[in-house]
Residue frames relative to the residue before (quaternion, step in Angstrom):
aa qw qx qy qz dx dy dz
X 1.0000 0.0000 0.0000 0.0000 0.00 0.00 0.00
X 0.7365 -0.5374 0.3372 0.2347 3.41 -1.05 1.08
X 0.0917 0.7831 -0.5643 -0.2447 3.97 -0.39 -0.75
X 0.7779 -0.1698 0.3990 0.4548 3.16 -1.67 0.15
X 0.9038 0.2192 -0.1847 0.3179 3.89 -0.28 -1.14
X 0.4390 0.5805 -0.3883 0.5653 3.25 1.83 -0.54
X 0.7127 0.4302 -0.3149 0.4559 4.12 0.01 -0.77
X 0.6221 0.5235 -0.2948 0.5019 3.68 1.39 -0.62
X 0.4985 0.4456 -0.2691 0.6932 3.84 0.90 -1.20
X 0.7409 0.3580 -0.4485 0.3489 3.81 -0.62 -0.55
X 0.8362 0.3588 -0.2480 0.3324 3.69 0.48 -1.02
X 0.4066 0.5674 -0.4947 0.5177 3.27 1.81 -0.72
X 0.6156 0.5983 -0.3357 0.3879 4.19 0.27 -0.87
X 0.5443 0.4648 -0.3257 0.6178 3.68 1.29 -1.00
X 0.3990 0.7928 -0.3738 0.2693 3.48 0.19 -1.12
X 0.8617 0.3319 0.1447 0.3556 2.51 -0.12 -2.36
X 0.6938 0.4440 -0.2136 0.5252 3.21 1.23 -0.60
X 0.3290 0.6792 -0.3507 0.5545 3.73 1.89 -0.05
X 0.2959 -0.7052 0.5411 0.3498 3.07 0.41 -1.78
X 0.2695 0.8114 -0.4225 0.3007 3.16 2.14 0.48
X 0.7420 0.0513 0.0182 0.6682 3.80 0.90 -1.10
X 0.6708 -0.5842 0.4524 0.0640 3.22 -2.09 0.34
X 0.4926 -0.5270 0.4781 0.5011 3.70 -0.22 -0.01
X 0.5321 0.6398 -0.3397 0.4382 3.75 1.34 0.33
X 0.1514 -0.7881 0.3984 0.4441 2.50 1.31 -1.76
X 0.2077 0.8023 -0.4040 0.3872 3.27 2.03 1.20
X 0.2677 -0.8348 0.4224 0.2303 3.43 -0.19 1.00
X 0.5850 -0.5469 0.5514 0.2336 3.76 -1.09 1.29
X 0.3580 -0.5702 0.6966 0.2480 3.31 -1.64 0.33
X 0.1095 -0.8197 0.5598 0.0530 3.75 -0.88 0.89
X 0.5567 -0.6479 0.4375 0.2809 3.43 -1.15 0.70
X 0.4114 0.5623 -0.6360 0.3316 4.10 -0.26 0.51
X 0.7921 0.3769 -0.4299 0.2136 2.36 -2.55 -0.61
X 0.7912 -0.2966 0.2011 0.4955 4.34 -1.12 -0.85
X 0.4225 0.6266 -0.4441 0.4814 3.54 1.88 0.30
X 0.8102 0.2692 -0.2333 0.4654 3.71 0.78 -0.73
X 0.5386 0.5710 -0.4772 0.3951 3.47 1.31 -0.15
X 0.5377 0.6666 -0.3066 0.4153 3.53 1.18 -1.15
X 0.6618 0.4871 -0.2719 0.5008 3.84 1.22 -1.40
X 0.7692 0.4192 -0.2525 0.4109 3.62 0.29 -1.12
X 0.5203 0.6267 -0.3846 0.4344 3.66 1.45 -0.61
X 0.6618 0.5239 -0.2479 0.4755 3.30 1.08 -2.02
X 0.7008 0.4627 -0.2743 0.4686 3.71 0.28 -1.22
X 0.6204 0.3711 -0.3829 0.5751 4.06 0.84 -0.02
X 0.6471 0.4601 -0.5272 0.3026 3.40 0.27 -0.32
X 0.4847 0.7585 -0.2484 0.3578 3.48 1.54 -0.53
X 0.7782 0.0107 0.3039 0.5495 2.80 0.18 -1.68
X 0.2656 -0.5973 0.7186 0.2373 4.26 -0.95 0.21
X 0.1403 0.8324 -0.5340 0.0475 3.00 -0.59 1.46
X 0.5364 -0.3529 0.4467 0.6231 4.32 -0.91 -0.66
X 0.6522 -0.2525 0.6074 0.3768 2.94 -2.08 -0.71
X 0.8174 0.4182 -0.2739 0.2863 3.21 0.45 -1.41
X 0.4908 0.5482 -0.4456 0.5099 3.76 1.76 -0.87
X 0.7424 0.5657 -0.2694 0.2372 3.63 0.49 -0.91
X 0.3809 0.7412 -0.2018 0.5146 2.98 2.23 -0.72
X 0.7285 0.6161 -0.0280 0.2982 3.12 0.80 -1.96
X 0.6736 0.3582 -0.0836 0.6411 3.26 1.04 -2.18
X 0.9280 0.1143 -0.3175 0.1580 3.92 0.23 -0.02
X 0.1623 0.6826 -0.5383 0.4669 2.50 1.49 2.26
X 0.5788 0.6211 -0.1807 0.4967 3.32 1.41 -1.01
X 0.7496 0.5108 -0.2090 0.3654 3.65 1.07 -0.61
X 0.0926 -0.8458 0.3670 0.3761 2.79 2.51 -0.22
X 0.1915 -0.8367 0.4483 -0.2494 3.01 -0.33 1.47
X 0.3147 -0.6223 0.5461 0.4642 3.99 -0.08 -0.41
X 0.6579 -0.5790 0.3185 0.3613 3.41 -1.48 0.96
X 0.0139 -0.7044 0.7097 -0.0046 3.35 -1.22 0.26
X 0.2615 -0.7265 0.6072 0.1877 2.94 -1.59 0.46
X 0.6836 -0.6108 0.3208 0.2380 3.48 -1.41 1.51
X 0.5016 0.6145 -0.3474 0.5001 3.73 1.92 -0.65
X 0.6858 0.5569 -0.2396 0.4026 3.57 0.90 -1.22
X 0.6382 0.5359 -0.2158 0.5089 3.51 1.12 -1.24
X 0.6769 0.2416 -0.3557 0.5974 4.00 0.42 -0.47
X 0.5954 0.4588 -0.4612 0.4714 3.88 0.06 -0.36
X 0.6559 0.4900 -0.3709 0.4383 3.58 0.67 -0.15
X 0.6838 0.5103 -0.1626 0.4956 3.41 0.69 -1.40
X 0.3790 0.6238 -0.3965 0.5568 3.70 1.75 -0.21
X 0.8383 0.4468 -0.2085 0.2328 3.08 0.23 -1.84
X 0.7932 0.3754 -0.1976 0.4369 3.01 1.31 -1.36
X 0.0978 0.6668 -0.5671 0.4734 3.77 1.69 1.37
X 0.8135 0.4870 -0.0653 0.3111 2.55 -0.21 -1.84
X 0.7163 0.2670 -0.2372 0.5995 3.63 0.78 -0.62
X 0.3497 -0.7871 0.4015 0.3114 4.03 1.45 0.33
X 0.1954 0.6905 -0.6308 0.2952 3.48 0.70 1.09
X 0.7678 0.1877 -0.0794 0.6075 4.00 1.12 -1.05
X 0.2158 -0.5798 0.7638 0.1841 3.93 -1.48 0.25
X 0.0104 0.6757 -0.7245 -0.1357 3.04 -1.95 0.48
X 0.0479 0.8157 -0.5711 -0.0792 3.01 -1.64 -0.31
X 0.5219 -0.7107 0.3657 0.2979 3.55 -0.27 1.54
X 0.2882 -0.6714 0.6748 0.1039 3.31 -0.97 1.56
X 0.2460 0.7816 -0.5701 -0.0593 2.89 -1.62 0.76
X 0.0174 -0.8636 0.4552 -0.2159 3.03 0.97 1.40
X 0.8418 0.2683 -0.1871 0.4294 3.26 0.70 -1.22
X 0.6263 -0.4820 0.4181 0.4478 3.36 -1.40 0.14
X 0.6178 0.5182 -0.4403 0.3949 3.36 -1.05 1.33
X 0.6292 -0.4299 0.4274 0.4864 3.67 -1.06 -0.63
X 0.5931 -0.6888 0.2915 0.2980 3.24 -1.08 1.18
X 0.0544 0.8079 -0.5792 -0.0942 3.81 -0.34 -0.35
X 0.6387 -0.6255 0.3983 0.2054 2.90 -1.41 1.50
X 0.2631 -0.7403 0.6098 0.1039 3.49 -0.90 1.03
X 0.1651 -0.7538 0.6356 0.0233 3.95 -0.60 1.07
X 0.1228 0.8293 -0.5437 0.0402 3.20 -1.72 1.25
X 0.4093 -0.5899 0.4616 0.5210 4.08 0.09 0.60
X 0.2822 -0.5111 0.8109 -0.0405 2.70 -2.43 0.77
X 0.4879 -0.6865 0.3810 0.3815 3.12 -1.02 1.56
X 0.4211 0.6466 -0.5086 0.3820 3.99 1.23 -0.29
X 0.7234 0.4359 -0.1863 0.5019 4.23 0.96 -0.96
X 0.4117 0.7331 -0.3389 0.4222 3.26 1.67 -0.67
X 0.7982 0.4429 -0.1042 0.3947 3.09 0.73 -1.86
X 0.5835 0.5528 -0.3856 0.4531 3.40 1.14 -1.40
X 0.4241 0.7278 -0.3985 0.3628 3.85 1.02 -1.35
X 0.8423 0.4208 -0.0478 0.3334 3.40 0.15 -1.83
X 0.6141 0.5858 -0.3009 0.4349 3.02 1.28 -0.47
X 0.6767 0.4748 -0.1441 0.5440 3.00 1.05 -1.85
X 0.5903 0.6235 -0.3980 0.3231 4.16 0.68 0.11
X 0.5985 0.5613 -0.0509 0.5694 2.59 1.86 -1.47
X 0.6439 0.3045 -0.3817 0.5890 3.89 0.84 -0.43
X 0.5104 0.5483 -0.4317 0.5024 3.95 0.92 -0.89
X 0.6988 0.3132 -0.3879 0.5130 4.34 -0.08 -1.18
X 0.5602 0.4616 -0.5402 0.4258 4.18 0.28 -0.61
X 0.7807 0.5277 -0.2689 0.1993 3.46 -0.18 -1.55
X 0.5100 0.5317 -0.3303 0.5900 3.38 1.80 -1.23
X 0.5859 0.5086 -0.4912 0.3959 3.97 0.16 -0.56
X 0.6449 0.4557 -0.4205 0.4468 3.40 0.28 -1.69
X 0.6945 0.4997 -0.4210 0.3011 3.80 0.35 -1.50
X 0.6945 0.3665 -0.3748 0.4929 3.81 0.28 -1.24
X 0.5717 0.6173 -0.3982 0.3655 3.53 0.13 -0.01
X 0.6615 0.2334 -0.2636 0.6621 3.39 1.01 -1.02
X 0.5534 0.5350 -0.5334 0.3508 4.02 0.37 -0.08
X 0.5009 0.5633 -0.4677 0.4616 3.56 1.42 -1.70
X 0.6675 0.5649 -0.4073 0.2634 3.56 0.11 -1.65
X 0.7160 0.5199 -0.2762 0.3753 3.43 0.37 -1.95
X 0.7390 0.3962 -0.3665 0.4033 3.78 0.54 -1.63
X 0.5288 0.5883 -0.4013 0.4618 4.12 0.83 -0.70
X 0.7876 0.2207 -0.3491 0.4574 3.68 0.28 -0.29
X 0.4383 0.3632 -0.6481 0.5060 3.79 0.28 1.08
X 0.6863 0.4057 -0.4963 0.3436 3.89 0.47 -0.37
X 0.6018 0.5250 -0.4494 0.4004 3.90 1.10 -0.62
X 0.6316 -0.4887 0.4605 0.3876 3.86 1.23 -0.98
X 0.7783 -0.3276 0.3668 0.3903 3.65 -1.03 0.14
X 0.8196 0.3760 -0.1728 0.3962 3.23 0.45 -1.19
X 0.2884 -0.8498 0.3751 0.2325 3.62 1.40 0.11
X 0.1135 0.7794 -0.4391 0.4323 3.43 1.39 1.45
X 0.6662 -0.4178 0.3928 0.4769 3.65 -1.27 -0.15
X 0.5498 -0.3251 0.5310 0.5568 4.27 -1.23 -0.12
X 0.6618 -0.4831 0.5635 0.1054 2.81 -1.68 0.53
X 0.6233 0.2216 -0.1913 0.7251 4.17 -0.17 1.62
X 0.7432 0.2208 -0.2586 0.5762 4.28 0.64 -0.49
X 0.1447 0.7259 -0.6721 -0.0195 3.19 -1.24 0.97
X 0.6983 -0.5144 0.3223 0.3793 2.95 -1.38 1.10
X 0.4431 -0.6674 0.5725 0.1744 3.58 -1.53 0.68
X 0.0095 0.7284 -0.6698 -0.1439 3.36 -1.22 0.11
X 0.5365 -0.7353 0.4112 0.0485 2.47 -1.93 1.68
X 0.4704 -0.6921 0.2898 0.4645 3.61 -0.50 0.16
X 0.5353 0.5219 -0.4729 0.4664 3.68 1.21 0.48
X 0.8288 -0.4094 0.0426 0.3789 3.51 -0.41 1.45
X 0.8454 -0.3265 0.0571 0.4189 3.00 0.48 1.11
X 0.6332 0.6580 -0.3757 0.1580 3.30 0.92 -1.39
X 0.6592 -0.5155 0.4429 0.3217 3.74 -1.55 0.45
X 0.3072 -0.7661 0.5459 0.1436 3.77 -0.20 1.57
C-alpha cells in the first residue's frame, strides 16, 4: 500500500518530467491558462488547423512545457465558450480528426488579449529599463556617477 510520502516522491517525479520543476526542484514556467488560449487563438487566426498541427507549431515556438492533454481540453473549452468551430475532417485516408478554426467571437477575445499582452510588455521593459540602469548608477542604486540628485525648493524632496 502506497503512503503519504511514496504518493508525494511519485508526483514531485511527474512534476519533473512535465517540466514543472528541475533536477533542483526549481519550478519551470508552464504554458496554460490565457497564455495558451492567446497561442492557439493567435495560431488559428492563421491557419484552421488539428489539435495535433497545433500541438506541433507550439512546440516549435519554443514555448514553456505543456502538456498535449491540456492543449485539446482547452480547444474543448474555447468550443464551448465559441471562441473556435470545428468539424471532423475526413478527407484523408485514415480516422477523421477534428479540424479547428477562430470565430469572429475568438477574433475579438484575440484583440483584446493583444492589447492587454502590448500594455503588460511596456510595464515589463520598463522595469527591465529600470533593472539594466541600476548596474550603470553602481551597487548602491544611487544616481550615475558625476549626477546627483537635486533638491527642490519644496521641502527638500529629490526633483
Amino acid at each position: 500500500m502506497a503512503t503519504e510520502s511514496d504518493r508525494a516522491s511519485t508526483k514531485g517525479a511527474k512534476a519533473r518530467e512535465d517540466g514543472a520543476g528541475g533536477a533542483d526542484g526549481a519550478r519551470r514556467p508552464r504554458l496554460h491558462g490565457d497564455l495558451l488560449v492567446s497561442s492557439l487563438l493567435a495560431m488559428l487566426r492563421n491557419f484552421p488547423a488539428y489539435g495535433y498541427q497545433l500541438v506541433q507549431e507550439l512546440g516549435k515556438a519554443g514555448l514553456p512545457a505543456f502538456d498535449s492533454a491540456t492543449v485539446y481540453r482547452t480547444l474543448r473549452q474555447l468550443e464551448r465558450s465559441g471562441m473556435v468551430s470545428s468539424f471532423w475532417d475526413t478527407s484523408e485516408s485514415g480516422p477523421a480528426r477534428r479540424m479547428y478554426s477562430l470565430t469572429q467571437a475568438g477574433e475579438t477575445f484575440l484583440a483584446l488579449w493583444l492589447d492587454v499582452l502590448s500594455h503588460y510588455q511596456n510595464i515589463l521593459q520598463s522595469a527591465l529599463d529600470s533593472y539594466d540602469n541600476r548596474g550603470a548608477r553602481g551597487d548602491s542604486g544611487g544616481p550615475p556617477k558625476g549626477q546627483e540628485r537635486k533638491r527642490s525648493r519644496k521641502g527638500g524632496r529629490h526633483a
